[in-house]
N, C-alpha and C positions, 0 to 999 in steps of 0.2 A: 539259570537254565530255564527258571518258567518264563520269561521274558520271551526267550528265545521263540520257546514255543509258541507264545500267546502271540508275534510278532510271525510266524512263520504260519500261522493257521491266519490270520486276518490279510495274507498276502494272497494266500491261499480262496479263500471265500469272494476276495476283489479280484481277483483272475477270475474265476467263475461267475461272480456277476457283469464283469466286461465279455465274457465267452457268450455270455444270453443275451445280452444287449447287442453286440454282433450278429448273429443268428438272426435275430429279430429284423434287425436294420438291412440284412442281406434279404429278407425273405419278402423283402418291401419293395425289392427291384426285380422280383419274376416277374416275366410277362403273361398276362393271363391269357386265353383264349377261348373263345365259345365256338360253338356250331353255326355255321351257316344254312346247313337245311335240316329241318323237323320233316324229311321226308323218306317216307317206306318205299322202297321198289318194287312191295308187292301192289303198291297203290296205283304205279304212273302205269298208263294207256299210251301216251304219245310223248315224243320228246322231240322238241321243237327248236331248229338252230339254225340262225341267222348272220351273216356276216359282210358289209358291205354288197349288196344287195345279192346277193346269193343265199339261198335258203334251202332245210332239207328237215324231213318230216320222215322219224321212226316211232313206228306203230308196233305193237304188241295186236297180234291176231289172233284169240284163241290161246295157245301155248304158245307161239313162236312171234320173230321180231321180223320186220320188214323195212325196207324203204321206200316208203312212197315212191312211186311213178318209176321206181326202175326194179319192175319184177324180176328181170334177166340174172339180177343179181342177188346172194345169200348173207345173210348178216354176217359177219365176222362175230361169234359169238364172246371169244376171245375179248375183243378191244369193248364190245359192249357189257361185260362181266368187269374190263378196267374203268369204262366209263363211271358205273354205277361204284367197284368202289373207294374211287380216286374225287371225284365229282359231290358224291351225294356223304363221304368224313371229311370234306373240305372246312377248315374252321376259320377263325377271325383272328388275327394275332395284333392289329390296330386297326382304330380309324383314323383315315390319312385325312381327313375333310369331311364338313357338313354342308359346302358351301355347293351349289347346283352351279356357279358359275367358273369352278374348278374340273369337274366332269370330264373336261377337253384333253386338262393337265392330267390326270392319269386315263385316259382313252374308253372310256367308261358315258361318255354322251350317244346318244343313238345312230349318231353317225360314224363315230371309230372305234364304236363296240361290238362284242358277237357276245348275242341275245340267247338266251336259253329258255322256253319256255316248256313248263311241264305239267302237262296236261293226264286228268284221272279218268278213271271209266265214268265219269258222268259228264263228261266234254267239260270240265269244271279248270283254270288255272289253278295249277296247288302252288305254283314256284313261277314266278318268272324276277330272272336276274340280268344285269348287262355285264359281260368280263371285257379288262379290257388289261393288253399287257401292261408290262412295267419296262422300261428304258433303262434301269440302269438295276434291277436284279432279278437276274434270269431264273432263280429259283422258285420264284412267288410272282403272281398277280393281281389286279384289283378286282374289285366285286361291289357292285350296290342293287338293291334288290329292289326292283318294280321300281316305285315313285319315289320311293327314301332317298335323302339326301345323302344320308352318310355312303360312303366310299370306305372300302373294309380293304387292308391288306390281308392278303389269304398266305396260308403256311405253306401251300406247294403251287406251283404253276400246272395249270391246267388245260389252259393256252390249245397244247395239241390235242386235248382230248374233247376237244369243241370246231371239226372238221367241219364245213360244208360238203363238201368232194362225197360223192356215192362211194366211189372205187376206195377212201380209205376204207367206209363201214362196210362193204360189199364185195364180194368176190363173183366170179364166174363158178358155176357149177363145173366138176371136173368133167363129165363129160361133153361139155363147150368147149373147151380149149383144144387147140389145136393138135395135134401131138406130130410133129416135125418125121417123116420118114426117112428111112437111110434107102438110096437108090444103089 
């Protein structure tokens, strides 16, 4: 009977040390991720977005947002409340390359990229990044920052929320629009 025991407790303690060596070995394949931007949104003054030679310039005036050169139009405060925080907890989940002459291959070279720059109340760059999509998962895109080599895969696609187009960030004030009569 003490056999038994002494046999049935030492099967016991080898299960549990194969259970923590497991654990251990599982915990060695999470993917880590960091932060892509160290930046406050109470700091950015302009935010600067560029895309195949289209460009658009949002300014903070005072308390409120604008778009450069098309005053007719109001910020969509909405989509600029998603920009800031879909954009600015965007994090790193790999780097896909270090190599400058890959850039093309995830679309992240100055010519198949839309540029982000963000700019502080001292006219100062705090952020400038190039995004560029992904071709084969719609859920994430790339990211490299200023002159760094590395190419970061990002955790969510961000893609739309880096518009050129005034009309996505801007609306007409309601009393511009037209209002259709019945005759």
């Amino acid at each position: 009977m003490n056999n038994k025991f002494i046999y049935a407790f030492g099967i016991l303690i080898l299960l549990v040390i194969l259970y923590i060596f497991n654990i251990n070995k599982q915990n060695s394949y999470l993917s880590s991720t960091s932060q892509l931007f160290d930046i406050d949104k109470n700091q950015i003054k302009k935010i600067l977005i560029q895309s195949k030679g289209d460009a658009l310039e949002i300014e903070k005036i005072d308390t409120s947002w604008a778009i450069s050169g098309h005053d007719s139009l109001n910020i969509k405060i909405d989509l600029l409340n998603s920009f800031f925080d879909r954009v600015l907890s965007l994090e790193s989940e790999t780097i896909m390359t270090k190599n400058e002459n890959k850039w093309s291959t995830y679309n992240v070279d100055d010519s198949l990229g839309t540029h982000l720059a963000i700019i502080d109340y001292n006219d100062n760059t705090i952020g400038y990044y190039v995004f560029g999509k992904s071709n084969s998962d719609y859920m994430r895109c790339y990211v490299r920052k200023n002159k760094f080599p590395e190419v970061h895969l990002t955790n969510n696609n961000v893609m739309y929320n880096l518009q050129v187009r005034p009309e996505y960030w801007g609306e007409k004030p309601a009393a511009d629009i037209p209002v259709p009569q019945n005759n």
